[in-house]
Backbone as XML, in Angstrom:
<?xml version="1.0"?>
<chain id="A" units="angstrom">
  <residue number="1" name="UNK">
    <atom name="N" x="54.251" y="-13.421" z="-36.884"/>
    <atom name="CA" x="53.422" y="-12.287" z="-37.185"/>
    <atom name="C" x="52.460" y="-12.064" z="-36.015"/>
  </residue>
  <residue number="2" name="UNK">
    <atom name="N" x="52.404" y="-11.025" z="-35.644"/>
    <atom name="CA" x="51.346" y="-10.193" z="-34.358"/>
    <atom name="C" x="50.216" y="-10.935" z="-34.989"/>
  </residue>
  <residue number="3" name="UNK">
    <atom name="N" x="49.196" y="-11.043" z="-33.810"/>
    <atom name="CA" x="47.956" y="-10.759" z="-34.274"/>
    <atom name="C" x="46.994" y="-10.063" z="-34.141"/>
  </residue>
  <residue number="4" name="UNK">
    <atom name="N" x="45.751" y="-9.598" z="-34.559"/>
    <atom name="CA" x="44.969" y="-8.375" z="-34.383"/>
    <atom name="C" x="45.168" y="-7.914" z="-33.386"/>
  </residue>
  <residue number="5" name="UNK">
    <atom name="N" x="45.066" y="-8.547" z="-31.785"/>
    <atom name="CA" x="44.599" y="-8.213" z="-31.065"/>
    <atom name="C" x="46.165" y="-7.058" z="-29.983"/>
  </residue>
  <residue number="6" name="UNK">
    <atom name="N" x="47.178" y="-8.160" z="-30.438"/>
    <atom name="CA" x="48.276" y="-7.921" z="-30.141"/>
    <atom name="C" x="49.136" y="-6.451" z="-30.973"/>
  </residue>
  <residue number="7" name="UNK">
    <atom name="N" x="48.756" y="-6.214" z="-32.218"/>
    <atom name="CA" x="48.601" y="-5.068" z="-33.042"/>
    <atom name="C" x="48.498" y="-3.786" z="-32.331"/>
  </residue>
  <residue number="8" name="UNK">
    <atom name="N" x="46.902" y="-4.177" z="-32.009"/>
    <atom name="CA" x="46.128" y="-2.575" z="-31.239"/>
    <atom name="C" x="47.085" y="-2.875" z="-30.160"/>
  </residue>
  <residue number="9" name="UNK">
    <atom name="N" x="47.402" y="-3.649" z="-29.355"/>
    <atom name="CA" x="47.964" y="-3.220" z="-27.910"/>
    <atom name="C" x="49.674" y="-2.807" z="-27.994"/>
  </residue>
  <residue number="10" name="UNK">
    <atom name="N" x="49.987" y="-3.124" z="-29.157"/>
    <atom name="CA" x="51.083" y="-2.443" z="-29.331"/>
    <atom name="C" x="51.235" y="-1.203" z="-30.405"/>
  </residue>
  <residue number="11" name="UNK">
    <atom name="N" x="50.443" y="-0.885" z="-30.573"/>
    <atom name="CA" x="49.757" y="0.534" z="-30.876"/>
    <atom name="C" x="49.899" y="1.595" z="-30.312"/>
  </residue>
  <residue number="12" name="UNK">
    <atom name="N" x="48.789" y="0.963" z="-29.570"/>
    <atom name="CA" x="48.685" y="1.938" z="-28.196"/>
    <atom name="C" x="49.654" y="1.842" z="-27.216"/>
  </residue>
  <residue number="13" name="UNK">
    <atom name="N" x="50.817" y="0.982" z="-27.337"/>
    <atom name="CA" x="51.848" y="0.954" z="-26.294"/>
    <atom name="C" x="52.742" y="2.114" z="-27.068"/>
  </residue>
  <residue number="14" name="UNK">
    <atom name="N" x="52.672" y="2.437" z="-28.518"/>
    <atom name="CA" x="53.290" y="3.164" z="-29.353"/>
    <atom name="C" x="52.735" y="4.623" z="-29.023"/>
  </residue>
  <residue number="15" name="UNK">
    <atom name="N" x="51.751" y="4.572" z="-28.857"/>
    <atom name="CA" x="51.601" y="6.219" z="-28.725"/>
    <atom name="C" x="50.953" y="6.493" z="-27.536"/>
  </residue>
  <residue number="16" name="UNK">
    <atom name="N" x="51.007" y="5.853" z="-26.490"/>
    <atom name="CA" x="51.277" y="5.955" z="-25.078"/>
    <atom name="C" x="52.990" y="6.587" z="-24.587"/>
  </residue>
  <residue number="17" name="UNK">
    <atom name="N" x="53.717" y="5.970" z="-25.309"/>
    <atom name="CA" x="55.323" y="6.420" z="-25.298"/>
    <atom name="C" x="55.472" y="7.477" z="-25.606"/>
  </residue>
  <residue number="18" name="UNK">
    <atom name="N" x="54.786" y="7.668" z="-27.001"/>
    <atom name="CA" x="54.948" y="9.215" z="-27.643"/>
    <atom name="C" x="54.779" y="9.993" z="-26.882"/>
  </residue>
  <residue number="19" name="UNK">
    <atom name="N" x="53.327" y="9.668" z="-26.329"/>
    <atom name="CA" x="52.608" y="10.578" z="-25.863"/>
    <atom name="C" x="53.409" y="11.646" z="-24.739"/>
  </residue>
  <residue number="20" name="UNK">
    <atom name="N" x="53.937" y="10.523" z="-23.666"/>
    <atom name="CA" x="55.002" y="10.703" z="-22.539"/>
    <atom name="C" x="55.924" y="11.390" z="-23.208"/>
  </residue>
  <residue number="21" name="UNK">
    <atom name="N" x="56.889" y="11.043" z="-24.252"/>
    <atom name="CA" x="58.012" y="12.117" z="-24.816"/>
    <atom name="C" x="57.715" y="13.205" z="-24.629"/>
  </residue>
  <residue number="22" name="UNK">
    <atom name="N" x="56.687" y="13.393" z="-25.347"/>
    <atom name="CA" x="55.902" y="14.503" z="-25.891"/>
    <atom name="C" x="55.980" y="15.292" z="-24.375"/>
  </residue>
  <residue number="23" name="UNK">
    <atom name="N" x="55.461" y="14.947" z="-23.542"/>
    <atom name="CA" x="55.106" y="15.815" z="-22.610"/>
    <atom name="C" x="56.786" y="16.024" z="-21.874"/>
  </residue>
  <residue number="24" name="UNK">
    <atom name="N" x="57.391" y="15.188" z="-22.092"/>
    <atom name="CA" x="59.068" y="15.508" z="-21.274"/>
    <atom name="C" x="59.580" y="16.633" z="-22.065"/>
  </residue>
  <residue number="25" name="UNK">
    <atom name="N" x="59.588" y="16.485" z="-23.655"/>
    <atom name="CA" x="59.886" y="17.059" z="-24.217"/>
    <atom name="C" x="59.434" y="19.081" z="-24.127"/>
  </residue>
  <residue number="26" name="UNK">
    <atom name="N" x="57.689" y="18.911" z="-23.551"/>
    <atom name="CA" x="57.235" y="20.135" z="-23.580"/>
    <atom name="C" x="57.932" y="20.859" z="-22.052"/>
  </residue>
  <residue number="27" name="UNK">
    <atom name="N" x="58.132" y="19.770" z="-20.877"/>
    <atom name="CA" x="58.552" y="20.502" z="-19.978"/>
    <atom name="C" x="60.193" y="21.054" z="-20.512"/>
  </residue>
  <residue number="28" name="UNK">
    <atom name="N" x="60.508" y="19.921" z="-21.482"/>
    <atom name="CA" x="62.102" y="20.596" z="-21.594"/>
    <atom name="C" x="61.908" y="21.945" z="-22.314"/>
  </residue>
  <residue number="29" name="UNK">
    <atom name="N" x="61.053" y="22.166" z="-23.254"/>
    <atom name="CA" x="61.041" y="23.422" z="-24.029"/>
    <atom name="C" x="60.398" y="24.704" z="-22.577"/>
  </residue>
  <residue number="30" name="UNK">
    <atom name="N" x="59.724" y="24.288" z="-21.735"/>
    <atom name="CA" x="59.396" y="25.244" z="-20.964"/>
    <atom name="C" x="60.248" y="25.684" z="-19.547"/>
  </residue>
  <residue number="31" name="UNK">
    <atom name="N" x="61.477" y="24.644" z="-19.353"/>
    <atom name="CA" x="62.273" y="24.461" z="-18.644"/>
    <atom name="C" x="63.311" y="25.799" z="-19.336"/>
  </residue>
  <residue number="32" name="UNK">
    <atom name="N" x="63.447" y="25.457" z="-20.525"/>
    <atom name="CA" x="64.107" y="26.438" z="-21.658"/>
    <atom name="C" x="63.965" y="27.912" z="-21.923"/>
  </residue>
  <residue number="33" name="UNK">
    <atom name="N" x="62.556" y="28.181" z="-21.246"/>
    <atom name="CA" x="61.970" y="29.143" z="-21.676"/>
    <atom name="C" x="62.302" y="30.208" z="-20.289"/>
  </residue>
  <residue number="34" name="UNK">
    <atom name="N" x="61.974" y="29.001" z="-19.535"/>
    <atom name="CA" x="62.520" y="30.145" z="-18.067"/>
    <atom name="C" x="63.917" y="30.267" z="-17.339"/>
  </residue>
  <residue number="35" name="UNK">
    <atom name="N" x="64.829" y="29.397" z="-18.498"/>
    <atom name="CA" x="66.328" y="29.386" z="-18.264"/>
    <atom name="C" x="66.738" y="30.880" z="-19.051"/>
  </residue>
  <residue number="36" name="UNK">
    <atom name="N" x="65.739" y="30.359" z="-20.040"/>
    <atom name="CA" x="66.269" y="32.110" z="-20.960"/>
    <atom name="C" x="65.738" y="33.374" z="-20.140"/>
  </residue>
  <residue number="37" name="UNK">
    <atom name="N" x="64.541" y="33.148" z="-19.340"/>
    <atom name="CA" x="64.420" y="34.213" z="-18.266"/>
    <atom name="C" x="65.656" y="34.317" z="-17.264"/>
  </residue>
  <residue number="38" name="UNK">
    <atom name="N" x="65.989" y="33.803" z="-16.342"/>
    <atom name="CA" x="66.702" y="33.928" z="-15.525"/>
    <atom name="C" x="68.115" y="34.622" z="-16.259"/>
  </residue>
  <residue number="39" name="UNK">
    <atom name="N" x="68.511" y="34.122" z="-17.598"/>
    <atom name="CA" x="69.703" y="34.320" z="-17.764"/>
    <atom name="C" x="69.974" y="35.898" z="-18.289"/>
  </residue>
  <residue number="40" name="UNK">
    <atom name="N" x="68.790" y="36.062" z="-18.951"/>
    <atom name="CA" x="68.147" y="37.682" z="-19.480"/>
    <atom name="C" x="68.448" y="38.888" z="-18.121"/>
  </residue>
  <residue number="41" name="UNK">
    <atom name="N" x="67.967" y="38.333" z="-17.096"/>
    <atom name="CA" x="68.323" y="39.039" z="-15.634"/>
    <atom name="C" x="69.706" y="39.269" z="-15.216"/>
  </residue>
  <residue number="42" name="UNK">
    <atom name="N" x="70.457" y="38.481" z="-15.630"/>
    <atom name="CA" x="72.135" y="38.934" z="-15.225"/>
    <atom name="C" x="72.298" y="39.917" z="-15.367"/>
  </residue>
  <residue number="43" name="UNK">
    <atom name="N" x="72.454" y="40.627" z="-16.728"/>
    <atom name="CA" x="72.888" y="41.998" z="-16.898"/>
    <atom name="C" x="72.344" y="43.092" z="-16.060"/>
  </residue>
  <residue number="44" name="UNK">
    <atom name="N" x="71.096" y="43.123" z="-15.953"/>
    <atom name="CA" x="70.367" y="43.781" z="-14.850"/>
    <atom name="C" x="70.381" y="43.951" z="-13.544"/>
  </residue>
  <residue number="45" name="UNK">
    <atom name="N" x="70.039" y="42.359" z="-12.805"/>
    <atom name="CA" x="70.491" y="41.883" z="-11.250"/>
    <atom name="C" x="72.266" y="42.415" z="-10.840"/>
  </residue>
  <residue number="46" name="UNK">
    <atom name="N" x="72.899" y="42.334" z="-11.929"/>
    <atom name="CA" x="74.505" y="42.248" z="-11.522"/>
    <atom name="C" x="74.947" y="43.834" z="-11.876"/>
  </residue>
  <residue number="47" name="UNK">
    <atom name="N" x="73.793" y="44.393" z="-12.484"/>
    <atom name="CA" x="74.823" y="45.481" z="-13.509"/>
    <atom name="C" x="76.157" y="46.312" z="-12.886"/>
  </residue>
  <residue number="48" name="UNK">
    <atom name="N" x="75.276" y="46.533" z="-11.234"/>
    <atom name="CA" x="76.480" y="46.875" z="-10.270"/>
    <atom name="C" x="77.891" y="46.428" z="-10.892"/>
  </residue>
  <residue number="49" name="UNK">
    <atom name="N" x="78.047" y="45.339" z="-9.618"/>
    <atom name="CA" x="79.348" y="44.492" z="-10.296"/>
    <atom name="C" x="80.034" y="44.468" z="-11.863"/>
  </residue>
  <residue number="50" name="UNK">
    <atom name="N" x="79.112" y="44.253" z="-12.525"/>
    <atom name="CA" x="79.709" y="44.199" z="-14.068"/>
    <atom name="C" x="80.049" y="45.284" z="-14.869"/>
  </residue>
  <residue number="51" name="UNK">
    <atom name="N" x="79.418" y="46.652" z="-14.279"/>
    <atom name="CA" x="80.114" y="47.356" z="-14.307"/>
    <atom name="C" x="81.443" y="48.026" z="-13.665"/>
  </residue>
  <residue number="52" name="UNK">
    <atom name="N" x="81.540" y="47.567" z="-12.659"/>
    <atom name="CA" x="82.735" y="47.815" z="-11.429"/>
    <atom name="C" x="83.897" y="47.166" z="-12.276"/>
  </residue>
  <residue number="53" name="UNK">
    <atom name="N" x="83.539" y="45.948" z="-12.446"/>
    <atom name="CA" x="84.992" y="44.665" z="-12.817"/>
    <atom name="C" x="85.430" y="45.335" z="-14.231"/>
  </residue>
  <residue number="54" name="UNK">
    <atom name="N" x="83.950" y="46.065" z="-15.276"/>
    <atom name="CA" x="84.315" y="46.662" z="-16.575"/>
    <atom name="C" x="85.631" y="47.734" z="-16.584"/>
  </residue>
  <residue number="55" name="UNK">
    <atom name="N" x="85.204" y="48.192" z="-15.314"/>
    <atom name="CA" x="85.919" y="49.550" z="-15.182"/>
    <atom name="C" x="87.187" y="49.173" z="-14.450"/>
  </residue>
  <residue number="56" name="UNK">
    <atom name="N" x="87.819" y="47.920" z="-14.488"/>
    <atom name="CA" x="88.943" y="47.804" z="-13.677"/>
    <atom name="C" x="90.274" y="48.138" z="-14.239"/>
  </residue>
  <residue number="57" name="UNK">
    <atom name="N" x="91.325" y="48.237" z="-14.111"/>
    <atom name="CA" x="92.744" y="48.177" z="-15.247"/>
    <atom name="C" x="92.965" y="46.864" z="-15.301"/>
  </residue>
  <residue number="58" name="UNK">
    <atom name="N" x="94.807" y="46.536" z="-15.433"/>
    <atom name="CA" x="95.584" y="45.749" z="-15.615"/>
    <atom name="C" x="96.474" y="45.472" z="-14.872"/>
  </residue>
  <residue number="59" name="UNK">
    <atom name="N" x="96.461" y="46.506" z="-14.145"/>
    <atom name="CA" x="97.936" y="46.707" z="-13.356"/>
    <atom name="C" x="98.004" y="45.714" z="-12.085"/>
  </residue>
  <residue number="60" name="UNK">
    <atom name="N" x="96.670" y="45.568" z="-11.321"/>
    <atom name="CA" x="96.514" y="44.816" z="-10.337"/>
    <atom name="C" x="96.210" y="43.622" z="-11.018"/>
  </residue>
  <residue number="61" name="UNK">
    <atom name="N" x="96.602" y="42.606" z="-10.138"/>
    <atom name="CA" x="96.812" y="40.977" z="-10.636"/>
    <atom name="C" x="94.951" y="40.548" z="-10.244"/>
  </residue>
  <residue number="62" name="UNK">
    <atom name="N" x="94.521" y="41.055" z="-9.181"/>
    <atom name="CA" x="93.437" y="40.639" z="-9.142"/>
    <atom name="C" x="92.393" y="41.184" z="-9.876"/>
  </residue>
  <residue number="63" name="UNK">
    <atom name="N" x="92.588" y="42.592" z="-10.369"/>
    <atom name="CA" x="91.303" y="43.106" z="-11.252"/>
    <atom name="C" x="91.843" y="42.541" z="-12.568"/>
  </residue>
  <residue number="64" name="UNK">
    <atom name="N" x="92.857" y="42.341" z="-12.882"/>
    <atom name="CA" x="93.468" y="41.970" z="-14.484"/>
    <atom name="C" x="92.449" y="40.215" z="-14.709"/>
  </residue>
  <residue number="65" name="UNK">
    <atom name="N" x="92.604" y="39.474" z="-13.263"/>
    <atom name="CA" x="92.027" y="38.132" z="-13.198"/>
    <atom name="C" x="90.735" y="38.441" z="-13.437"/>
  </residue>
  <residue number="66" name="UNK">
    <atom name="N" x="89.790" y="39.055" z="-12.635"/>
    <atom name="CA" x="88.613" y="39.095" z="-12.640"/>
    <atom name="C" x="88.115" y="39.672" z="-13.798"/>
  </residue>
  <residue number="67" name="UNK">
    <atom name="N" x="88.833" y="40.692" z="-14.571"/>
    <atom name="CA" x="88.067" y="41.221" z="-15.915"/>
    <atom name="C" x="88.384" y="40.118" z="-16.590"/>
  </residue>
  <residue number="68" name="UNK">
    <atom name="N" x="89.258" y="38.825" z="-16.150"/>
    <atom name="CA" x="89.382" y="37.953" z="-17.617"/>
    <atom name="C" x="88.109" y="37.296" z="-17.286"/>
  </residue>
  <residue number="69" name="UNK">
    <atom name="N" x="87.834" y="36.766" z="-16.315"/>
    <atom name="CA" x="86.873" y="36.129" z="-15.602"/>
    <atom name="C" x="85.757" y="36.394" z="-16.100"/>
  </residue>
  <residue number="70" name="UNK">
    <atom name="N" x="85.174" y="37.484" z="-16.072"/>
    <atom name="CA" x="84.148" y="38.126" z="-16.678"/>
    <atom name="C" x="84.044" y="37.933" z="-17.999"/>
  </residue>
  <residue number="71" name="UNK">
    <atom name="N" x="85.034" y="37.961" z="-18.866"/>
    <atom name="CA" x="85.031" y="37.933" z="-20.118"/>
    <atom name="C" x="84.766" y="37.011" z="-20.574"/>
  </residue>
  <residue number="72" name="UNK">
    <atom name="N" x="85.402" y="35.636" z="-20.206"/>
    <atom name="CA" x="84.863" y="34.368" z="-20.642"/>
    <atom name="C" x="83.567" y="33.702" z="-19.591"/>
  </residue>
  <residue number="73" name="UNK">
    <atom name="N" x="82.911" y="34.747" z="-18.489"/>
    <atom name="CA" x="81.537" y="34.620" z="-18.235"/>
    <atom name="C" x="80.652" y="35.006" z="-19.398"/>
  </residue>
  <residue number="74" name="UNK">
    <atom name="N" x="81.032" y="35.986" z="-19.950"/>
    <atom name="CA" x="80.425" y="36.330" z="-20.556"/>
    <atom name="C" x="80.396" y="35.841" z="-22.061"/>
  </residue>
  <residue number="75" name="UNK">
    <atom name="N" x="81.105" y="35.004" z="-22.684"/>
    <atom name="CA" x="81.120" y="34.137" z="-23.655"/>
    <atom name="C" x="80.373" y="33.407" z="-23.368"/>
  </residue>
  <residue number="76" name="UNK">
    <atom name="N" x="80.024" y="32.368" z="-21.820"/>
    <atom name="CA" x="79.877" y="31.304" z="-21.814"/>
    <atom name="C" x="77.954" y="32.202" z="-21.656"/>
  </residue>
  <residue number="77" name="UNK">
    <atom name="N" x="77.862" y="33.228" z="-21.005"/>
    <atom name="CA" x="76.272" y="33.635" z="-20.615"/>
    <atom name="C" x="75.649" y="33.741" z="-22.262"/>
  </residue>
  <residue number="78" name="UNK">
    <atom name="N" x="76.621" y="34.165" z="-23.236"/>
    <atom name="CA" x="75.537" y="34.309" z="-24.630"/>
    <atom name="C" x="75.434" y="33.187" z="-25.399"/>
  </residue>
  <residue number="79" name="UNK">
    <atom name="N" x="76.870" y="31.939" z="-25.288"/>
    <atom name="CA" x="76.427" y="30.780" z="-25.949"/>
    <atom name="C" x="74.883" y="29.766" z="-25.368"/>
  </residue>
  <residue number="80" name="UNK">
    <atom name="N" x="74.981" y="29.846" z="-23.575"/>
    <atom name="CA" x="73.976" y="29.059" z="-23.143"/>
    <atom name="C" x="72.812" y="30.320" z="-23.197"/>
  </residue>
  <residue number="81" name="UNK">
    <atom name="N" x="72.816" y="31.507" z="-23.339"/>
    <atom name="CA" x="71.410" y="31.979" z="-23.536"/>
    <atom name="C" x="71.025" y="31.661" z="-24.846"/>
  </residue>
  <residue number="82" name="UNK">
    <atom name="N" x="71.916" y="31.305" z="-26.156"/>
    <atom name="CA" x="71.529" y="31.257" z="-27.712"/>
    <atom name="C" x="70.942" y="29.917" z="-27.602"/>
  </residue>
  <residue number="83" name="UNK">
    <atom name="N" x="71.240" y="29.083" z="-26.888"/>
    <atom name="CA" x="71.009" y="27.313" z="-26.579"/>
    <atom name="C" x="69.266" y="27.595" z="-26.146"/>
  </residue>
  <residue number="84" name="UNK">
    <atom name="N" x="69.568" y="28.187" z="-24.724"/>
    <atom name="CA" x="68.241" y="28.145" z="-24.387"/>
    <atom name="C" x="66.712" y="28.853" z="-25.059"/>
  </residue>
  <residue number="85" name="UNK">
    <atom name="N" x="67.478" y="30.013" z="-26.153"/>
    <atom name="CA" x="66.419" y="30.558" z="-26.723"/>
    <atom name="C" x="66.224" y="29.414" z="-28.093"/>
  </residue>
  <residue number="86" name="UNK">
    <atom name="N" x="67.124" y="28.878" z="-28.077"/>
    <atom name="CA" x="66.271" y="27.712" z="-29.322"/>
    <atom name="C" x="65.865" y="26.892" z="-28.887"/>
  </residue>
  <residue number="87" name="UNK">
    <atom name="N" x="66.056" y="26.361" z="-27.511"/>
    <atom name="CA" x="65.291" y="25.408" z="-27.184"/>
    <atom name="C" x="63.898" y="25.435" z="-26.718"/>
  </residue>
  <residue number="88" name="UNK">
    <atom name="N" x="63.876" y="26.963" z="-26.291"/>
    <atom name="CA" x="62.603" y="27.412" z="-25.948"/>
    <atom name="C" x="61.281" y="27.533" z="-27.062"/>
  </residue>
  <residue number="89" name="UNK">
    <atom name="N" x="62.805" y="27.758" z="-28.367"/>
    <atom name="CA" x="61.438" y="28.509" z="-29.492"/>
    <atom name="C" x="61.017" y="26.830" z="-30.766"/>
  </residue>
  <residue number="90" name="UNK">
    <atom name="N" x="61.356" y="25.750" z="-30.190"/>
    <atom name="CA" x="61.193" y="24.715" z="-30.729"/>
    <atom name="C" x="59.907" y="24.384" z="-31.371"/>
  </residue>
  <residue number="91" name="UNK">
    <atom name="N" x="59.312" y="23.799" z="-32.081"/>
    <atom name="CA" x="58.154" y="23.763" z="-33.072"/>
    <atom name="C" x="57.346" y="22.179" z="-32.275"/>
  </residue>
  <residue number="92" name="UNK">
    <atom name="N" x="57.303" y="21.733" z="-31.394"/>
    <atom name="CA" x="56.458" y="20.661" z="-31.112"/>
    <atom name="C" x="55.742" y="20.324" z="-31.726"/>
  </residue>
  <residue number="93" name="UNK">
    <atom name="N" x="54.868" y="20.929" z="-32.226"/>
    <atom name="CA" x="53.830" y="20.435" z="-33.306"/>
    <atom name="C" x="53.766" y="20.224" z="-34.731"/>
  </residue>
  <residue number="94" name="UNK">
    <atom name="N" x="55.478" y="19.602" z="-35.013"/>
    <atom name="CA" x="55.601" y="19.570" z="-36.493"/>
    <atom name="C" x="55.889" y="18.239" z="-36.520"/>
  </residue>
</chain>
């Protein structure tokens, strides 16, 4: 069995740790917050292009590639923006 003294110092070794999570944890939610910025900008920064590749046919092997390309960019841009907006909107203080 601990004793008193050994108690408090592992106490405070307890929420010294937290404490640190805590703060990794807040850069991860704010890391989150400006991933969901950057990723919000694609449609905008690119619209050029993404509209060009929208407007391509089938017939050519390379626009047929690149509209697929796009397509599963664009699966993969709304699953990691849905990721990053929950990670952003996380409750720390519960």
């Amino acid at each position: 069995m601990a004793t008193t003294s050994e108690v408090k110092v592992g106490m405070a070794a307890i929420a010294q740790r937290l404490s640190d999570q805590r703060q990794v944890m807040l850069k991860a939610k704010s890391n989150a917050g400006a991933a969901s910025v950057a990723l919000s900008a694609i449609p905008t920064d690119y619209a050029d292009v993404i509209a060009t590749v929208q407007a391509f046919g089938s017939a050519n092997a390379f626009d047929a590639a690149t509209k697929a390309e796009l397509a599963k960019m664009t699966a993969e841009f709304s699953a990691l923006k849905a990721k990053a907006d929950q990670v952003a909107a996380v409750d720390l203080n519960s």
